[in-house]
C-alpha positions in Angstrom: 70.1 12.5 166.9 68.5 15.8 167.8 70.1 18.3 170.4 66.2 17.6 172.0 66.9 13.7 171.7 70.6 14.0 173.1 69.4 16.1 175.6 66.7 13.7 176.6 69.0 10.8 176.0 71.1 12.7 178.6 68.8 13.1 181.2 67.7 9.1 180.9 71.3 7.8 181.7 71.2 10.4 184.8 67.8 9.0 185.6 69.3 5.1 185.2 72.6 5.8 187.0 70.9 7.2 189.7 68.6 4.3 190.2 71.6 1.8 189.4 73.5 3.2 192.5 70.6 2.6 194.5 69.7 -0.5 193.3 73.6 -1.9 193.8 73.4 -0.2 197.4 69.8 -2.1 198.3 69.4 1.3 199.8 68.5 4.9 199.1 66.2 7.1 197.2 65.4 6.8 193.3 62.7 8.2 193.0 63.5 12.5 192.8 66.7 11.7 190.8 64.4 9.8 188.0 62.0 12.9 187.7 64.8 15.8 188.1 67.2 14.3 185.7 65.7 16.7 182.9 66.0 19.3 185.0 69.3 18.9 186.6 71.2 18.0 183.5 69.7 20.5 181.2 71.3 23.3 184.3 74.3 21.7 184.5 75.3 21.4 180.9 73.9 24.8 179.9 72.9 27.3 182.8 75.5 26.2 185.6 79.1 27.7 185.6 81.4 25.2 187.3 84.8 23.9 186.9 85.4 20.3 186.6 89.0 20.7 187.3 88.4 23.3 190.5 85.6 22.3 192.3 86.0 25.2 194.3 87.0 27.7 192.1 86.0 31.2 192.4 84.0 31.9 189.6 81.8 29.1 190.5 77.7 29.2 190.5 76.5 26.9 193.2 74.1 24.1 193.0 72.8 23.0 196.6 70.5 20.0 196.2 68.3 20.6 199.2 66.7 17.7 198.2 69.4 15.9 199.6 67.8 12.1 199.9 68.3 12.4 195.9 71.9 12.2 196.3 72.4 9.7 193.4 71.4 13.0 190.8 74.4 15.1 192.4 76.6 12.0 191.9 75.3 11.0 188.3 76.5 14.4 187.3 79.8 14.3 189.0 80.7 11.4 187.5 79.4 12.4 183.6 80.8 15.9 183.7 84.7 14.6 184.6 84.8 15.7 188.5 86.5 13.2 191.0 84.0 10.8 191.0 84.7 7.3 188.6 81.8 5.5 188.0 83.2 2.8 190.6 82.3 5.4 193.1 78.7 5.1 191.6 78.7 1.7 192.6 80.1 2.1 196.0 76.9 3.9 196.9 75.9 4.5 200.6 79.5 1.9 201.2 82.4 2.8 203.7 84.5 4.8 202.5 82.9 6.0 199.7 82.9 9.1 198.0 78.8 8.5 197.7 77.1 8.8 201.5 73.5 8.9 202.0 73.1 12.2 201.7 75.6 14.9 200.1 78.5 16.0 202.1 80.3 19.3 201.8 84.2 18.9 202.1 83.7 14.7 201.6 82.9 14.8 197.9 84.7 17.3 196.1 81.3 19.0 194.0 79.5 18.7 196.9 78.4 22.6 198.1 76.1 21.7 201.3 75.8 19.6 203.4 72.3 18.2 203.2 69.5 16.2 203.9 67.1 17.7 206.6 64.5 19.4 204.0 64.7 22.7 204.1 68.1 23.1 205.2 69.6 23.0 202.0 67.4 25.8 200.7 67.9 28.3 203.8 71.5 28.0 203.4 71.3 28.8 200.0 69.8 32.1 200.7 73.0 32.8 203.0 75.1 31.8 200.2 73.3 34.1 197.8 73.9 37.5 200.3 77.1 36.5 201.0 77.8 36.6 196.9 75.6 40.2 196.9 77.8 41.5 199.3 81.1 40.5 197.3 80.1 41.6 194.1 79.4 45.1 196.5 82.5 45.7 198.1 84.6 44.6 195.3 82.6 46.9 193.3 82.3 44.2 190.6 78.4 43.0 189.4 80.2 41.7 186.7 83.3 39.9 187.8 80.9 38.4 190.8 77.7 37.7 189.8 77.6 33.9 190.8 74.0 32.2 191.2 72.7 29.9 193.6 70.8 26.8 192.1 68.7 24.7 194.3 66.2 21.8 194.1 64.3 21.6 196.6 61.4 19.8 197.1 57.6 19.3 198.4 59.3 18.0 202.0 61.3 21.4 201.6 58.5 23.6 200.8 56.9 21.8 203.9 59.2 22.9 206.4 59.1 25.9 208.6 62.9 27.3 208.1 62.7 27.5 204.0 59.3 30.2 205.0 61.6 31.7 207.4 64.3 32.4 204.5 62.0 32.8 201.5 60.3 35.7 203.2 63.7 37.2 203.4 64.9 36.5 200.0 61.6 38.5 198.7 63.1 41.2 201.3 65.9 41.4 200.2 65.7 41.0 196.5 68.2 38.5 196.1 67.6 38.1 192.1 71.1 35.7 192.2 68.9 33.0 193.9 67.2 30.4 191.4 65.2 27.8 192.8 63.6 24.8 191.6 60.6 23.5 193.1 60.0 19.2 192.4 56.4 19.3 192.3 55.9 15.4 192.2 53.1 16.0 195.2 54.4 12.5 196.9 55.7 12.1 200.0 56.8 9.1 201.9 52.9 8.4 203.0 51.6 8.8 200.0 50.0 11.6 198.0 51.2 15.1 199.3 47.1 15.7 199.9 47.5 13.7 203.1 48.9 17.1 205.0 49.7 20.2 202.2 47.1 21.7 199.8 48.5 25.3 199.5 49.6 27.2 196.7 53.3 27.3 197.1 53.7 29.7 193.7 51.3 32.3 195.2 52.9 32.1 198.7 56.1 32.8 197.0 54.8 35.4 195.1 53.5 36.9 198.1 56.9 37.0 199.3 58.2 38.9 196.2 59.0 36.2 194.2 59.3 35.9 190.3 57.1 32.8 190.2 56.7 30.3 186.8 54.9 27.0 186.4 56.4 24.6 183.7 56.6 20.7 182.5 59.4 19.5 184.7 59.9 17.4 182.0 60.2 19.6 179.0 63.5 20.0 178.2 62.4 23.1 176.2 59.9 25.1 178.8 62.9 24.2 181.1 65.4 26.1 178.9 62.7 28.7 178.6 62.0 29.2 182.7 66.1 28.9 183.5 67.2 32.0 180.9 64.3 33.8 182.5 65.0 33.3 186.1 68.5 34.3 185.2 67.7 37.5 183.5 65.1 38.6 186.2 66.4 41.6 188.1 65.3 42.4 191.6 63.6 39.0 192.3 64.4 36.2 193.5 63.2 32.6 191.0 61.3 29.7 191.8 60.4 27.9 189.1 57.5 25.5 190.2 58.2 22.1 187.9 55.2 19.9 187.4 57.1 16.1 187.6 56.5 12.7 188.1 58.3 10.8 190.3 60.2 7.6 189.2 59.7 8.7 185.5 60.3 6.2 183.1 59.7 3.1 185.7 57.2 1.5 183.6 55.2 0.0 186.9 56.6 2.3 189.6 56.2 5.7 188.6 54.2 8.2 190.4 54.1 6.0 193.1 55.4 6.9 196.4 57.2 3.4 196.5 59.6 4.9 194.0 60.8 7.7 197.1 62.7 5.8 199.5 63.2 1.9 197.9 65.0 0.5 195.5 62.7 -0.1 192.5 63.7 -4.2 192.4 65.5 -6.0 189.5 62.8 -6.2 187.7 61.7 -3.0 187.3 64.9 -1.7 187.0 65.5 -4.2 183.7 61.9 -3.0 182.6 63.4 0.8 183.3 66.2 0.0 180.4 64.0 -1.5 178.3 61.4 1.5 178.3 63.9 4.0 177.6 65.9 2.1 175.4 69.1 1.2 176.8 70.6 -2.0 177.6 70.5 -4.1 180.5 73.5 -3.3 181.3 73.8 -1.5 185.3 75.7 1.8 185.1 75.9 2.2 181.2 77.0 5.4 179.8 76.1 5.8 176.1 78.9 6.8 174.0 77.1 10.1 172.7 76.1 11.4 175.7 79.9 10.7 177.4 81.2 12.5 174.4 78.2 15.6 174.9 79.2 15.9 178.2 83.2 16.1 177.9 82.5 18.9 175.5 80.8 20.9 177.5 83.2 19.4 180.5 86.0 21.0 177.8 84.1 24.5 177.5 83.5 25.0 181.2 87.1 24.6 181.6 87.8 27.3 179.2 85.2 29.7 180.5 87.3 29.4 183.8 90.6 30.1 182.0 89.0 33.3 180.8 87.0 34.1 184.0 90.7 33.5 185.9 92.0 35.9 183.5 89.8 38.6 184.2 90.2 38.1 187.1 93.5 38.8 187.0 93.2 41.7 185.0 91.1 42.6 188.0 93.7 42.3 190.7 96.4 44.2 188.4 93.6 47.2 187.7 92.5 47.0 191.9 95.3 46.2 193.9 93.1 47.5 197.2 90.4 45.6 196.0 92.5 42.8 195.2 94.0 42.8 198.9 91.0 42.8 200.5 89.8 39.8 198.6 92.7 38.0 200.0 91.7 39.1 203.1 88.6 38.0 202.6 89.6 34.3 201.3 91.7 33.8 204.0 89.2 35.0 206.8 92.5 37.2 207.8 92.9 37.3 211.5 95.9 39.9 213.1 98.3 37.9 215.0 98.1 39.9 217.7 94.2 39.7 218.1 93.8 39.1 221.6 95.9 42.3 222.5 93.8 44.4 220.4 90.8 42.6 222.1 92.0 43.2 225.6 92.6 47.2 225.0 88.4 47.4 224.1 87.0 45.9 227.2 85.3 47.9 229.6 87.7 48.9 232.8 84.2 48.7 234.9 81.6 45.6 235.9 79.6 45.1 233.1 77.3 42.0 231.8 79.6 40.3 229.2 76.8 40.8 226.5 78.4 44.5 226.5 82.0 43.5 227.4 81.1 41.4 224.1 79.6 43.8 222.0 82.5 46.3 222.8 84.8 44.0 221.6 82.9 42.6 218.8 83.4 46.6 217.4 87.0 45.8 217.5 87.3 42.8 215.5 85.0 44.5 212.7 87.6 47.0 212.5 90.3 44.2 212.2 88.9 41.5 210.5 86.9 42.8 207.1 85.4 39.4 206.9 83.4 39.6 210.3 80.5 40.3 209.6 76.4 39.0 211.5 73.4 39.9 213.0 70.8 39.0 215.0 67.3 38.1 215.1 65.5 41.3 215.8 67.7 41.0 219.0 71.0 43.4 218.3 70.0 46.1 221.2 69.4 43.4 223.4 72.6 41.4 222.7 74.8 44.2 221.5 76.0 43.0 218.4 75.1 45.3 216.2 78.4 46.6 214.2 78.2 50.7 215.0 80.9 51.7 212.1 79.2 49.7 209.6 76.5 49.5 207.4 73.1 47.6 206.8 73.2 44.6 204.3 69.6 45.7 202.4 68.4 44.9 199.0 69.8 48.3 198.2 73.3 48.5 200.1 74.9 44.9 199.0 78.3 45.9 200.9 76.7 46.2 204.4 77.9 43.9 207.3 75.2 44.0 209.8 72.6 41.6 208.6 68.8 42.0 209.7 67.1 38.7 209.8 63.8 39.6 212.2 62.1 37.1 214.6 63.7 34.1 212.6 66.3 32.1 214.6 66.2 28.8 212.5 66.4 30.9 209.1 69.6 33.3 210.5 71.5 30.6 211.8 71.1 28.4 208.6 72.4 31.9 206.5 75.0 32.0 208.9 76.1 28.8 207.5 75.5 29.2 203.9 77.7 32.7 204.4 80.9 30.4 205.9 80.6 27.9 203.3 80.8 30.7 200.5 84.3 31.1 201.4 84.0 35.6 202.2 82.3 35.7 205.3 83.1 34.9 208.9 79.9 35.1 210.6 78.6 35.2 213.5 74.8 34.6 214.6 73.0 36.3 217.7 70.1 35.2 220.2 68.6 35.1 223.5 70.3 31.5 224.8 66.9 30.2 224.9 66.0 30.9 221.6 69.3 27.9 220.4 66.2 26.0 220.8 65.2 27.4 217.6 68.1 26.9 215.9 69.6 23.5 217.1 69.7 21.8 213.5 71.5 24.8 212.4 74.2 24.3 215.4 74.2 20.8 214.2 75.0 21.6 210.4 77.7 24.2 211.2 79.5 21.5 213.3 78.9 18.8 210.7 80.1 21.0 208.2 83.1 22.2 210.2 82.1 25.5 209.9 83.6 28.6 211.3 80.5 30.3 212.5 80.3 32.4 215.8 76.7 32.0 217.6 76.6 34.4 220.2 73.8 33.6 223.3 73.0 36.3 225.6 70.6 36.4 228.5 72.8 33.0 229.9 70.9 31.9 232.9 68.3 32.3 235.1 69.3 35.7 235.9 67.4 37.1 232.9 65.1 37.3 236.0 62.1 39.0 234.8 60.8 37.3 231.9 60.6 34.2 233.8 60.8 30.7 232.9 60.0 31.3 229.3 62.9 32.9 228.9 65.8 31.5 231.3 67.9 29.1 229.9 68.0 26.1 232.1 69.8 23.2 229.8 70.9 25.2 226.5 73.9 24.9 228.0 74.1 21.1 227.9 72.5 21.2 224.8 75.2 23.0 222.8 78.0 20.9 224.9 75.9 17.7 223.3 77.0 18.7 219.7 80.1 17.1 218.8 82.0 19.4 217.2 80.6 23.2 218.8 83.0 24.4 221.1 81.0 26.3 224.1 82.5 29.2 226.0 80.6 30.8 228.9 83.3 33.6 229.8 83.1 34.8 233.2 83.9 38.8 232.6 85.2 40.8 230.2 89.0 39.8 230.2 87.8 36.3 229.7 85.4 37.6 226.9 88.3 39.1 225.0 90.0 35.6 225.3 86.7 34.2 223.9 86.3 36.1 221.2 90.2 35.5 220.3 89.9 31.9 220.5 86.8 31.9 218.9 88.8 33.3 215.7 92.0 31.5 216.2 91.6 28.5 217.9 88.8 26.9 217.2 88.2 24.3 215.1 84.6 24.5 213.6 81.7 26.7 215.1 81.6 28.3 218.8 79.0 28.9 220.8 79.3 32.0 223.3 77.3 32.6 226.3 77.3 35.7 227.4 75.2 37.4 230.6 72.6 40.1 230.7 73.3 40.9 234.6 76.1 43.0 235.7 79.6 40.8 236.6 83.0 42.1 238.2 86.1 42.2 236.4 88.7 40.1 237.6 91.8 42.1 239.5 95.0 42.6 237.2 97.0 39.7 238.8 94.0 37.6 238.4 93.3 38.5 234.6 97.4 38.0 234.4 96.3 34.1 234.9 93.9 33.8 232.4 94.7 30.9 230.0 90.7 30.5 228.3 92.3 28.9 225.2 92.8 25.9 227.1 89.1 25.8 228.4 90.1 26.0 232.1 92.7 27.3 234.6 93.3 27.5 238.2 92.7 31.3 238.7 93.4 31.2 242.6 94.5 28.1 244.9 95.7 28.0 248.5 98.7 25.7 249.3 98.1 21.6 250.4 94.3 22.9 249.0 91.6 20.1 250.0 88.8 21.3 247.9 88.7 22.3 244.1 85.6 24.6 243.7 85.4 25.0 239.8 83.1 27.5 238.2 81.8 29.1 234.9 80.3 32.4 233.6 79.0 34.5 235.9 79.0 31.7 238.6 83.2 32.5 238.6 82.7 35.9 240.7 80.2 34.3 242.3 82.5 31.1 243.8 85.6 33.7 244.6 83.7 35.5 247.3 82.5 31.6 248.3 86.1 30.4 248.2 87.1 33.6 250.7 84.0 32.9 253.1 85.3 29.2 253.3 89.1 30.6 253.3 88.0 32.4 256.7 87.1 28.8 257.6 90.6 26.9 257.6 88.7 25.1 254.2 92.0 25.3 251.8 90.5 26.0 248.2 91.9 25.8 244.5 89.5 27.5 242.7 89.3 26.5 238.6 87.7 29.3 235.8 86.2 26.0 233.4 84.8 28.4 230.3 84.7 25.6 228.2 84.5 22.0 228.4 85.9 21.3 224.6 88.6 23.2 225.0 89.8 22.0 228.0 88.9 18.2 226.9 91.5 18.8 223.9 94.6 19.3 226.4 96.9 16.8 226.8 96.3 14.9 230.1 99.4 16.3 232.1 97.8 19.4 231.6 94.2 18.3 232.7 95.4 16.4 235.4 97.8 19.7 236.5 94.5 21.8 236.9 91.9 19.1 237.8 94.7 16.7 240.5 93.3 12.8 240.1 94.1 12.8 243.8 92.1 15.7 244.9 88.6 13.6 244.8 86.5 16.8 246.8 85.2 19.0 243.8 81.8 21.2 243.7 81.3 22.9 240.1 78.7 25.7 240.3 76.8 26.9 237.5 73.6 28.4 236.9 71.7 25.6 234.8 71.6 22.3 234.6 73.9 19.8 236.7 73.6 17.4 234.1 77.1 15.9 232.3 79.5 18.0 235.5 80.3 14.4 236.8 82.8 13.9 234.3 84.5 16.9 236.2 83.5 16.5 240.1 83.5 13.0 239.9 80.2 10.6 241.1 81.1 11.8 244.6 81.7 15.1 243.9 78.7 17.9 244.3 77.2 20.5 241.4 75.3 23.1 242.4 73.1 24.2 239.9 69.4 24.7 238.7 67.4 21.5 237.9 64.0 22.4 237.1 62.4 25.9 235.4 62.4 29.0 236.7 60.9 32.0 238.2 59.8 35.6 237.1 61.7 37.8 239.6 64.5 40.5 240.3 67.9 38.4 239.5 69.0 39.5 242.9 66.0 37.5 244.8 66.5 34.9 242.3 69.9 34.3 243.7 69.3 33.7 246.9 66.1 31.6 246.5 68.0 29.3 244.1 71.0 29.4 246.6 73.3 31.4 244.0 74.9 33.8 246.8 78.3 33.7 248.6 77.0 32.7 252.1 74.8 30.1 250.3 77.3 28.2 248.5 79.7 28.6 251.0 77.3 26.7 253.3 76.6 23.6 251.1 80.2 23.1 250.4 80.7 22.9 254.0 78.0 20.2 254.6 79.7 18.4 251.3 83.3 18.1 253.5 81.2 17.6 256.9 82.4 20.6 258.5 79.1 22.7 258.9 
């Protein structure tokens, strides 16, 4: 047999195992694995650098299948090139328990890179991925050493979507020439014929961007082997490769038909599939020759690691600076004493915690060398930019601030792709009503269980100015919705050094901060002295046999301790509760949530300045939230407040008609 015959004979029993799995399952997606199985194997036995042995191993190129309904591909070949996944696993397809969901999921099925499955998704984090490895290679001062590629598939759904223009545009900005993408030109979608809805030339769009565009048979083993060495030896471009397929090939009836993208292709067809590319009926047969081909190369990927590890080594005996910071880098290295450092930068004046926030921000880029972000044409406004360091452009690689422009999905994705390449801890930065943009992102990170930072600015209605447009009403509720994000809405800037700590420390997965453009109040040394954020809420000032507890976020926090003293003047006996996040808080043990919240204290007004939607799990069905339950208004924040009711007097007032004592 031919090394073109192997090969194809190869690809076949990736295109029949992937169908196999679907077929057992009665569920899934055959039809992209069938007409990507040239392509795929061909990169993973030749192009690819990956370690059987270490799926997460240094060296590593990544392969992000962004299209991730074609999951059975990725497992196919797991399972032929000796990673943990026994062909039992094949057959366990889309089954509890299984090392083979639906769609690919990072830190479920050792191999598996991304998370992914929304179209697009995949891609986008890719590009984060691929300047995340840019900026290695930089600051270890090793092209070299670290020159790792990013591999994708993506398809026509991915070309489709909005987020991978977002992040191809900035790939051609930013020359990322370690970024090699493979475009599955089938033209089918789940409708039909990809003419229903897309008629645009994606290679000239891409090229447009400051691609390095080709056009091959997606099915040619040898114009594949052809368009891979060139994408990999192009300098200063990112690759797509545009690959002419068909999908379900080799399904004598099916293929080419859009039936083949989300079905199983039916007993018969799948015995008719064997018979046309001459295998046995036989479900989830391997050939002998092409489980021997692939434990070779299985065999020689194993030694390139040994000698990549060894260079390594060599590299960390030649460096030992370098080498420390690595370690650093690895280990997302946060000082012990982080929140000390973080309280000495805060501002000793009132200040809107989007400054408090940049000011200490500075400080953990001084202490943490993997902290590193940007935001989306938005640093001045939010005050994230990092003042001691440098630009990540297509000409500085070691940079740390990050310039995405006006694109929220795109930034927040990177963000993403950055954590999961194991260098970065990054953090993401908006307007809070621009989330919006980015929810699927937010979604992903928490999925993913990813230690991302998304900082929201402009928190409330008291943007004023810009009007409803741009005040956040339910953002809020939003992020609280995602299981997973831990939201902190600190009130000032002792509080936003406490965010910022726990944010590095204690969460677990992504945080969301919310942080105000207005002017807030620092709290009094004896009240900072009580601050206990990493436990999402504390009593921060209480009276003795108190009746009410008046429980406040954010801003809102200043705002309900000049309440709490009008209604003080009153006789009204108030424990008043700092609540900056609900997901922190909801992790204490109950002794401690009962301690701060009493079961037997049933009078409890939450203020905060959005929606009163989900505070009944605090307050209680009897309880009362002030808050802001429709859209806003273009004013000064100060006559926003007290037409929304958001002064002293005001709440004072409606608490008092709450207890019947107005």
């Amino acid at each position: 047999m031919t090394d073109t015959q192997l090969l194809r004979r190869a690809a076949d029993t990736v295109r029949i195992l992937s169908a196999d799995g679907v077929q057992e399952a009665n569920s899934g997606h055959p039809g992209m694995p069938m007409g990507c199985a040239d392509f795929a194997f061909l990169l993973w036995y030749k192009f690819l650098r990956h370690n059987p042995d270490d799926p997460d191993w240094l060296g590593r190129d990544r392969f992000v299948l962004s299209a991730g309904h074609g999951s059975t591909l990725l497992y196919s070949l797991l399972h032929l090139f000796e990673y943990e996944m026994p062909l039992a696993e094949l057959k366990r397809f889309r089954q509890w328990g299984s090392l083979t969901p639906g769609h690919p999921e990072h830190g479920h099925t050792p191999g598996v890179e991304v998370t992914t499955g929304p179209l697009g998704s995949g891609f986008v984090t890719a590009v984060g991925m691929a300047m995340a490895a840019k900026q290695l290679a930089a600051r270890m001062g090793e092209d070299e050493l670290f020159d790792q590629r990013m591999f994708v598939l993506s398809s026509d759904g991915c070309m489709m979507e909005g987020c991978t223009h977002e992040a191809a545009s900035l790939a051609g900005h930013l020359e990322l020439d370690n970024l090699v993408v493979f475009y599955d030109d089938n033209r089918i979608t789940i409708e039909g014929s990809t003419a229903l809805a897309f008629s645009e030339d994606v290679g000239k769009r891409f090229e447009a961007y400051g691609w390095h565009v080709q056009h091959i048979d997606g099915q040619d083993a040898r114009q594949i082997d052809a368009a891979l060495a060139e994408a990999v030896a192009c300098a200063t471009k990112p690759s797509l490769i545009v690959g002419r397929t068909t999908i379900g090939y080799g399904a004598p009836n099916l293929a080419g038909s859009h039936k083949t993208h989300g079905a199983p292709l039916g007993a018969e067809e799948m015995a008719a599939l064997r018979r046309n590319l001459g295998f046995p009926d036989q479900p989830f047969h391997v050939p002998r020759e092409v489980r021997e081909m692939c434990h070779g190369r299985a065999e020689e990927l194993r030694a390139e690691a040994r000698a990549w590890n060894a260079r390594l080594k060599t590299f960390r005996g030649a460096q030992p600076e370098k080498a420390g910071l690595l370690d650093r880098l690895l280990a997302r290295q946060v000082p012990e004493n982080i929140l000390d450092e973080l309280l000495s930068a805060i501002p000793d004046k009132p200040t809107a915690t989007r400054s408090s926030g940049g000011a200490v921000m500075q400080r953990v880029a001084a202490l943490v060398p993997a902290f590193c972000g940007g935001a989306a044409d938005l640093a001045p406004s939010t005050k994230t930019y990092l003042t001691d360091e440098a630009d990540f452009t297509a000409t500085e690689r070691a940079g740390r601030n990050f310039h995405y422009g006006v694109r929220e999905f795109c930034m927040g994705l990177c963000s993403n792709g950055m954590a999961l390449y194991g260098t970065v801890l990054p953090f993401a930065a908006t307007f809070t009503v621009f989330s919006d943009f980015m929810k699927p992102a937010l979604r992903l990170a928490a999925l993913q269980e990813l230690p991302v930072v998304f900082v929201f600015t402009h928190d409330s209605i008291f943007v004023g100015e810009d009007g409803p447009t741009h005040q956040p009403i339910e953002h809020l509720d939003m992020c609280r919705s995602i299981p997973g994000l831990t939201v902190i809405r600190p009130a000032e800037s002792h509080e936003v050094a406490h965010a910022w700590a726990a944010a590095l420390q204690h969460a677990e997965g992504p945080v969301a901060l919310f942080l105000t453009r207005q002017t807030v109040r620092n709290f009094s040394p004896d009240q900072a002295a009580r601050i206990d954020l990493a436990r999402g809420a504390y009593v921060l000032s209480e009276d003795h046999d108190f009746e009410l507890v008046l429980i406040a976020t954010g801003s809102e926090v200043s705002l309900a301790l000049e309440a709490a003293a009008l209604l003080r003047r009153d006789g009204i006996a108030v424990r008043l509760v700092s609540m900056p996040s609900w997901e922190l808080f909801d992790r204490q043990d109950k002794a401690y949530r009962d301690a701060v919240l009493p079961p037997d204290c049933r009078k409890r007004v939450a203020v905060e300045a959005g929606t009163t939607f989900g505070w009944e799990r605090y307050v209680g069905l009897d309880g009362l939230t002030l808050g802001v339950d429709r859209f806003g208004d273009s004013a000064p924040a100060k006559i926003l407040a007290e037409k929304y009711g958001f002064t002293p007097e005001s709440v004072a007032a409606r608490v008092r008609r709450y207890l019947g004592r107005a």
